[in-house]
BAPA-320130 format. One record per residue (C-alpha): residue number from 1; x, y, z. Coordinates in steps of 0.2 Angstrom, whole numbers. Layout:
BAPA-320130
i/u/v/w
NUM/X/Y/Z
...
end
This chain:
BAPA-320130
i/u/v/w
1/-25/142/-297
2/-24/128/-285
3/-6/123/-281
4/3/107/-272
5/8/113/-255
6/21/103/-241
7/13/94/-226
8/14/107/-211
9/19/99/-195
10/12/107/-180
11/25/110/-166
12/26/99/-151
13/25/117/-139
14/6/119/-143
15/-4/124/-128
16/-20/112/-137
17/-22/93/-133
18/-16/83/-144
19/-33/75/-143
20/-42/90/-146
21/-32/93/-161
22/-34/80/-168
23/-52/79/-166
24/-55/95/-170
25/-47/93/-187
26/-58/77/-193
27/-76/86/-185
28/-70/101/-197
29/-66/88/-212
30/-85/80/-207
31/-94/97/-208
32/-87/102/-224
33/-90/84/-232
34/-108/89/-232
35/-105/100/-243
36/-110/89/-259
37/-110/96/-277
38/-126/83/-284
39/-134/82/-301
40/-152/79/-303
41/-161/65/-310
42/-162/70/-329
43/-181/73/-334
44/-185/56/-344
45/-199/66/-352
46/-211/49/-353
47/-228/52/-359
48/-238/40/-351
49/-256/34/-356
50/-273/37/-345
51/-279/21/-350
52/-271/5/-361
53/-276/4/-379
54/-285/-12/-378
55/-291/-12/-361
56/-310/-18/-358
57/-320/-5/-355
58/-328/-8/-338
59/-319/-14/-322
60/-304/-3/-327
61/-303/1/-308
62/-305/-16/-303
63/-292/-24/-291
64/-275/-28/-300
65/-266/-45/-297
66/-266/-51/-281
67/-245/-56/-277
68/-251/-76/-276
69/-256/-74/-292
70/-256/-92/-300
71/-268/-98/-288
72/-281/-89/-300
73/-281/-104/-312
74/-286/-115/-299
75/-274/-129/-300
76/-265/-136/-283
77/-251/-144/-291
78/-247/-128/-300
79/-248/-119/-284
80/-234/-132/-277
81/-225/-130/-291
82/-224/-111/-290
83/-222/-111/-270
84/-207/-123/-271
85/-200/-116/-289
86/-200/-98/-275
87/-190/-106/-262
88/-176/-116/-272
89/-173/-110/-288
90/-156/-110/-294
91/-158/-94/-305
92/-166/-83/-290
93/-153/-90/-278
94/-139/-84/-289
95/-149/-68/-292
96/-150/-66/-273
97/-133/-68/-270
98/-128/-53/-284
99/-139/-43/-272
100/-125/-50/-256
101/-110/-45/-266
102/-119/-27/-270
103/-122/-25/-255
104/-104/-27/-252
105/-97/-15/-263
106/-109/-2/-258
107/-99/-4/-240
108/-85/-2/-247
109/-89/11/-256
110/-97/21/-241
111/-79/18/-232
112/-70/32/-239
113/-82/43/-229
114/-75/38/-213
115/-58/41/-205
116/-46/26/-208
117/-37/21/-192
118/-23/10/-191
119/-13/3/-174
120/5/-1/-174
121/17/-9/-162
122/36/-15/-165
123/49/-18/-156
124/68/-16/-163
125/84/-20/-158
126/101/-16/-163
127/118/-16/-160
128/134/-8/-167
129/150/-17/-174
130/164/-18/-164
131/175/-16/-179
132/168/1/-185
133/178/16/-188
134/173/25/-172
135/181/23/-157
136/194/31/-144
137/212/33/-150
138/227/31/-136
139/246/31/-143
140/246/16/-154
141/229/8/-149
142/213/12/-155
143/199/7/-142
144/181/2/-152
145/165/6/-143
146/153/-9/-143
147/133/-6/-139
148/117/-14/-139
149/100/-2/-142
150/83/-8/-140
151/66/3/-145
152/48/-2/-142
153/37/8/-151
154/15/9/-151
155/4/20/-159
156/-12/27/-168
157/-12/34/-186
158/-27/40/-193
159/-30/49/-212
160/-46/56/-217
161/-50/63/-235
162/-61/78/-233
163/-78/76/-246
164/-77/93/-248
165/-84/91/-267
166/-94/76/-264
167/-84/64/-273
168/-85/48/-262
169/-105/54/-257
170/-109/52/-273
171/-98/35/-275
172/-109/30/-262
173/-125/34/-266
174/-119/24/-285
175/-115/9/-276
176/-131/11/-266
177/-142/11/-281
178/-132/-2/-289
179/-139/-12/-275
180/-158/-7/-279
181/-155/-12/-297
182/-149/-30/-289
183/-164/-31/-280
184/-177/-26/-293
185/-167/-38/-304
186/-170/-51/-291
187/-187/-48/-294
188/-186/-48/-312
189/-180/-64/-312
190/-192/-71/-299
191/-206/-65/-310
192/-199/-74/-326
193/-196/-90/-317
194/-213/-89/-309
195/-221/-87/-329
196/-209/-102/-335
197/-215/-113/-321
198/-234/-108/-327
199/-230/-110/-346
200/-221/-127/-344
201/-233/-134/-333
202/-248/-129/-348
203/-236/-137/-361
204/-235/-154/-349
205/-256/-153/-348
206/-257/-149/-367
207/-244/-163/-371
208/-256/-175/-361
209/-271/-170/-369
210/-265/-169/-387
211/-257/-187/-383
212/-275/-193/-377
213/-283/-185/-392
214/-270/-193/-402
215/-275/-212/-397
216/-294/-211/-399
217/-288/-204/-415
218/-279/-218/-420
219/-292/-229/-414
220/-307/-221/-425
221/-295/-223/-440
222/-291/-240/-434
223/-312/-243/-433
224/-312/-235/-453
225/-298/-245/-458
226/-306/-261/-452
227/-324/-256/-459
228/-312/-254/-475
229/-304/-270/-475
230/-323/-277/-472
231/-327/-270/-488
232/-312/-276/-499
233/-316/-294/-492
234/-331/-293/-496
235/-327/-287/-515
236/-334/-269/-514
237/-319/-258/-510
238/-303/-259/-518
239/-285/-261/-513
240/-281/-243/-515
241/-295/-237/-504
242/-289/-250/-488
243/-270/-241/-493
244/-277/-225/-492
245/-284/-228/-474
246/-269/-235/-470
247/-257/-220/-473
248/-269/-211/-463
249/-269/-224/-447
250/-249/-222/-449
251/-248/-204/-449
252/-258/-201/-432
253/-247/-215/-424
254/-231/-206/-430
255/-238/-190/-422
256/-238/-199/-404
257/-220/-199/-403
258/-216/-181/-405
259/-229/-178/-391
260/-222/-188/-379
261/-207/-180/-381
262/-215/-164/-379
263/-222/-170/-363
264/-204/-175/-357
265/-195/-160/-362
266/-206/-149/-352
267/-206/-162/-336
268/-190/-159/-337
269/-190/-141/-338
270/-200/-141/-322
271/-188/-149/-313
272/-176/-137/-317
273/-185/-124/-312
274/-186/-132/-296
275/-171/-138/-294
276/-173/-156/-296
277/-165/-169/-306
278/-180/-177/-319
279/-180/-194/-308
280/-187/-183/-293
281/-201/-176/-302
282/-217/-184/-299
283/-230/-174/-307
284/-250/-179/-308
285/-252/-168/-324
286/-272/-169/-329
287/-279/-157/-344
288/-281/-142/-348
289/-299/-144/-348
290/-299/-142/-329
291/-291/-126/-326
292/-298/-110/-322
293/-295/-95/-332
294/-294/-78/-320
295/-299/-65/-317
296/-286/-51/-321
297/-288/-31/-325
298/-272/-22/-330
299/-275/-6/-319
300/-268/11/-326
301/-254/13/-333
302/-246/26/-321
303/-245/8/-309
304/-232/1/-320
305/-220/13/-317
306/-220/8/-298
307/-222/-11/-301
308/-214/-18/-315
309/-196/-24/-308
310/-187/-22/-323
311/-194/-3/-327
312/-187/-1/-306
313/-171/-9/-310
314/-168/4/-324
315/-175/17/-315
316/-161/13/-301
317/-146/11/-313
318/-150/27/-321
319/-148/37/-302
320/-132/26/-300
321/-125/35/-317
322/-132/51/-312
323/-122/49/-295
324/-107/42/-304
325/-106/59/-316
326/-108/68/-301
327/-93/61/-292
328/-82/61/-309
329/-86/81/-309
330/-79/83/-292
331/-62/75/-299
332/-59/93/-307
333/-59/101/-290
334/-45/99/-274
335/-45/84/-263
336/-41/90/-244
337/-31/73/-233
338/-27/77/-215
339/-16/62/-206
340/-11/60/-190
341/-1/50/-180
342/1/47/-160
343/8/36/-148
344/23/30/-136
345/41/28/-139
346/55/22/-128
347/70/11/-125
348/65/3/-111
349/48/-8/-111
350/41/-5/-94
351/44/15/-98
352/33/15/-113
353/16/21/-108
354/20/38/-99
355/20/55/-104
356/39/55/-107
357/39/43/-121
358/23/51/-130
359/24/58/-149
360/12/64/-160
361/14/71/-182
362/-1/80/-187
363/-2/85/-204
364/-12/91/-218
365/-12/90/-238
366/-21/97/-253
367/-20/91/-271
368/-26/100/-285
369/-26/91/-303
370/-16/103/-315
371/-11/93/-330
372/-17/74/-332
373/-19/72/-352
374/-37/77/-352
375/-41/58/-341
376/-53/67/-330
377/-62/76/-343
378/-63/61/-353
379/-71/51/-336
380/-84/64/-334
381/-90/62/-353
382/-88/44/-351
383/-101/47/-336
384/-111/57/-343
385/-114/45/-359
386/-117/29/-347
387/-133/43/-339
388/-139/46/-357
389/-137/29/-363
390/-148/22/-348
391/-159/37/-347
392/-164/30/-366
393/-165/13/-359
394/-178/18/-346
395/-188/27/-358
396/-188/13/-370
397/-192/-1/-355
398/-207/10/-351
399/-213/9/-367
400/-210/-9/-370
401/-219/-12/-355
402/-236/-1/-362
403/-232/-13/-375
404/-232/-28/-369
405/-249/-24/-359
406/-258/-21/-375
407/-251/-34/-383
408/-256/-47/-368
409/-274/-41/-368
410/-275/-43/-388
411/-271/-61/-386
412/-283/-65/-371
413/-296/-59/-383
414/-291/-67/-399
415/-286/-84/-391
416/-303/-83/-382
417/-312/-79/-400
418/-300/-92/-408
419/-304/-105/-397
420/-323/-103/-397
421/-322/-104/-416
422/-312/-120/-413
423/-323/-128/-403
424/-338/-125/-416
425/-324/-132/-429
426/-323/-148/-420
427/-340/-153/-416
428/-344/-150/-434
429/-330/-160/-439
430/-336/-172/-427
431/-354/-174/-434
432/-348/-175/-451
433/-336/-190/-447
434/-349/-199/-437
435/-361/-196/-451
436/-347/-203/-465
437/-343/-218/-453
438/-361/-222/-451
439/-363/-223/-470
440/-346/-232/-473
441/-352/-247/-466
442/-369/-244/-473
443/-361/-246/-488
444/-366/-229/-494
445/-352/-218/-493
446/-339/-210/-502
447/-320/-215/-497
448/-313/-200/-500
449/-326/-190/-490
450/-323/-203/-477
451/-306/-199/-479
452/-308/-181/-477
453/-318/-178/-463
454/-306/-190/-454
455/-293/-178/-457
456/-303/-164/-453
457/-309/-171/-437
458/-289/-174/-431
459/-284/-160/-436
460/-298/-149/-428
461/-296/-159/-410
462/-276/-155/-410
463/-280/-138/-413
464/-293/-136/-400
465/-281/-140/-387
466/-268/-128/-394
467/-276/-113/-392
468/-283/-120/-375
469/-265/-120/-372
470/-261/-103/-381
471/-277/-94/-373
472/-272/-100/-353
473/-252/-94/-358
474/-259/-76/-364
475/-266/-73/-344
476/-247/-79/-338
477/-239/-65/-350
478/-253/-53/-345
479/-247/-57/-326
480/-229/-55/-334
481/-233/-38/-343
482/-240/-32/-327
483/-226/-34/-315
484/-233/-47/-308
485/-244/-49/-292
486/-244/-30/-284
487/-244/-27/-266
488/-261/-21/-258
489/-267/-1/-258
490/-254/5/-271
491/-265/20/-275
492/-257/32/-262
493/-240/29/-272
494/-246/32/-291
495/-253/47/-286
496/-236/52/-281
497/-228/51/-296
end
């Protein structure tokens, strides 16, 4: 059993400097600091794929995504857009800045590993009362002594708490890791910017082309509505058929404003993202029409595990926790402090600094928790819950992140499909409506197959640039899924693992 003991004063009539002593003492406490009790990562016990579900099966070794990845679609306003969204977002600025104050804290933390030294100077003066009860008594009168002391005092103290178990190592090496999670997180949040930037900049192009298609819309109906009235003039259509054309000349103007307002939304979304008020915003836009798709391979699996920022920031806050139940187990065990103290001491200022006036306290302490109401115990379960909780937390983003692989290359395959169907849809739609218009004013066609294939035709085009839109967001979450762009020749580093 471990028991409190007194501080023990070393007598002044030492043969050893006071120096030496001293020094000695904190290069002993230094040596035995390295004496740290750790716990091992915990297993996570991941069983990772040799190849993704749904990856195609030829170029599977073929180079992954280079780190400028956006400029695969070809587009030099997105690439300015990316570039500047890099430099001044407010989101990564304040993510960066998280990374400072971590920084901060793991110095602080590492501070308890070093000797703390303080420097002290005063200077006191005092002088008795000439009333006091002492003094000289002769016959009747009583003659009071009357004094004036001053002392100057300077010196060095010094305490150091020996890490004999490892506590503030581990403390350390927490707020260490704490920092790497900021860091990775920086990089999460750069990633996800990066994706918004792309996505909203696909919405403004697809806002822009559904709004052109949405006016040469209106004008064809405008054409059908006019052919229409042609015919009621003229005796051989009715009312009904000229308010049926009508509604359908209303509805694809009502459709215009809800585009527009699209298109504005995600403007002003960009100009978030880059830090500018809406008004400063000029953007060129264009269509959808014009950008590239990429060329993208997911890799293996195994890569994720090295460049996914969110799996790293995990994979750092679950060492932090195992370094946190580390330092709560060396709580159970005896902290060591040795203080010193040295200096000068004397009554007269220009005697201070001389060998006469010197002093020096050295002293040394252990402390062993007996009794506390079960507060240690209850830390190191405390700990050791956080570890398991985020040791399930790194399995599961691993997972999520196989996930979300697959999942993006089963929509860059289906959008693709969709949107080759869609473009057979609408130039059908469109033969048949230009076949219906040409015998509307011939005077041979049906209204309510006019109708239709007018509805058909609208319909079809708005779609088309839907899954335009849909198809280029797939590679943006494929990019996303992946981590990203990934630094050259990563090979040597997935073998490691």
């Amino acid at each position: 059993m471990f028991v409190s003991s007194p501080h023990l004063q070393r007598p002044r009539s030492a043969r050893l400097p006071r120096g030496a002593r001293f020094g000695a003492l904190l290069a002993l406490g230094a040596s035995l600091g390295g004496c740290i009790l750790t716990t091992d990562l915990p297993a996570p016990a991941l069983d990772i794929p040799a190849a993704y579900k749904e990856a195609p099966k030829k170029g599977q070794d073929a180079a992954p995504p280079t780190l400028d990845w956006w400029r695969g679609f070809r587009s030099a306003e997105l690439t300015v857009l990316m570039e500047e969204a890099q430099t001044v977002n407010l989101d990564i600025a304040a993510a960066t800045a998280r990374i400072l104050q971590a920084d901060a804290l793991a110095r602080q933390a590492g501070a308890a590993l070093l000797p703390s030294v303080t420097g002290n100077g005063s200077a006191s003066r005092s002088r008795s009362s000439s009333n006091s009860t002492s003094g000289v008594s002769s016959g009747s009168t009583t003659t009071f002594s009357r004094g004036e002391t001053t002392t100057y005092t300077t010196s060095l103290s010094a305490s150091y708490e020996i890490d004999f178990w490892g506590k503030n190592r581990d403390a350390l090496l927490a707020a260490e890791e704490t920092a790497n999670a900021n860091r990775f997180d920086r990089d999460t949040v750069v990633l996800t910017t990066l994706a918004s930037v792309a996505n909203a900049y696909f919405q403004v192009l697809a806002a822009q082309d559904r709004l052109a298609t949405a006016h040469r819309n209106i004008a064809s109906a405008q054409r059908i509505f006019d052919a229409i009235k042609a015919r009621v003039d003229a005796g051989t259509s009715s009312d009904l058929d000229l308010a049926q054309q009508e509604s359908v000349l209303a509805n694809q103007r009502a459709a215009v404003p809800p585009l527009r307002q699209t298109l504005v939304q995600n403007q002003n979304i960009l100009a978030v993202l880059v830090a500018r008020p809406p008004e400063r915003v000029r953007l060129g836009g264009g269509s959808l029409g014009r950008i590239s798709p990429p060329r993208v391979t997911p890799g293996l699996p195994s890569e994720l595990l090295i460049q996914r920022p969110d799996i790293r920031r995990q994979e750092a806050q679950l060492a932090s926790a195992t370094a946190n139940v580390g330092s709560a187990r060396a709580q159970f065990f005896p902290s060591i402090q040795l203080t010193g103290q040295g200096g000068y001491q004397s009554a007269a200022l220009a005697a201070l600094i001389n060998p006469q006036s010197a002093f020096f306290s050295m002293a040394a302490g252990l402390t062993q928790p007996i009794f506390d109401g079960g507060r240690i115990q209850a830390n190191f379960d405390l700990t050791r819950a956080q570890q398991d909780e985020l040791l399930q937390t790194y399995r599961k983003t691993v997972i999520q992140a196989f996930s979300d692989v697959d999942t993006a290359l089963v929509n860059i395959r289906q959008t693709a499909e969709k949107l080759r169907l869609q473009r057979i849809v609408v130039a059908a739609s469109r033969r048949a409506f230009d076949l219906s218009e040409k015998q509307l004013r011939a005077g041979t066609a049906d209204i309510v197959t006019v109708l239709n294939t007018q509805l058909t035709l609208f319909q079809a085009e708005d779609s088309l640039w839907q899954a335009q839109l849909a198809w280029l967001q797939s590679y943006v979450s494929l990019y996303q899924a992946l981590g990203g762009g990934w630094m050259p020749k990563t090979e040597g580093l997935v073998n490691a693992l």
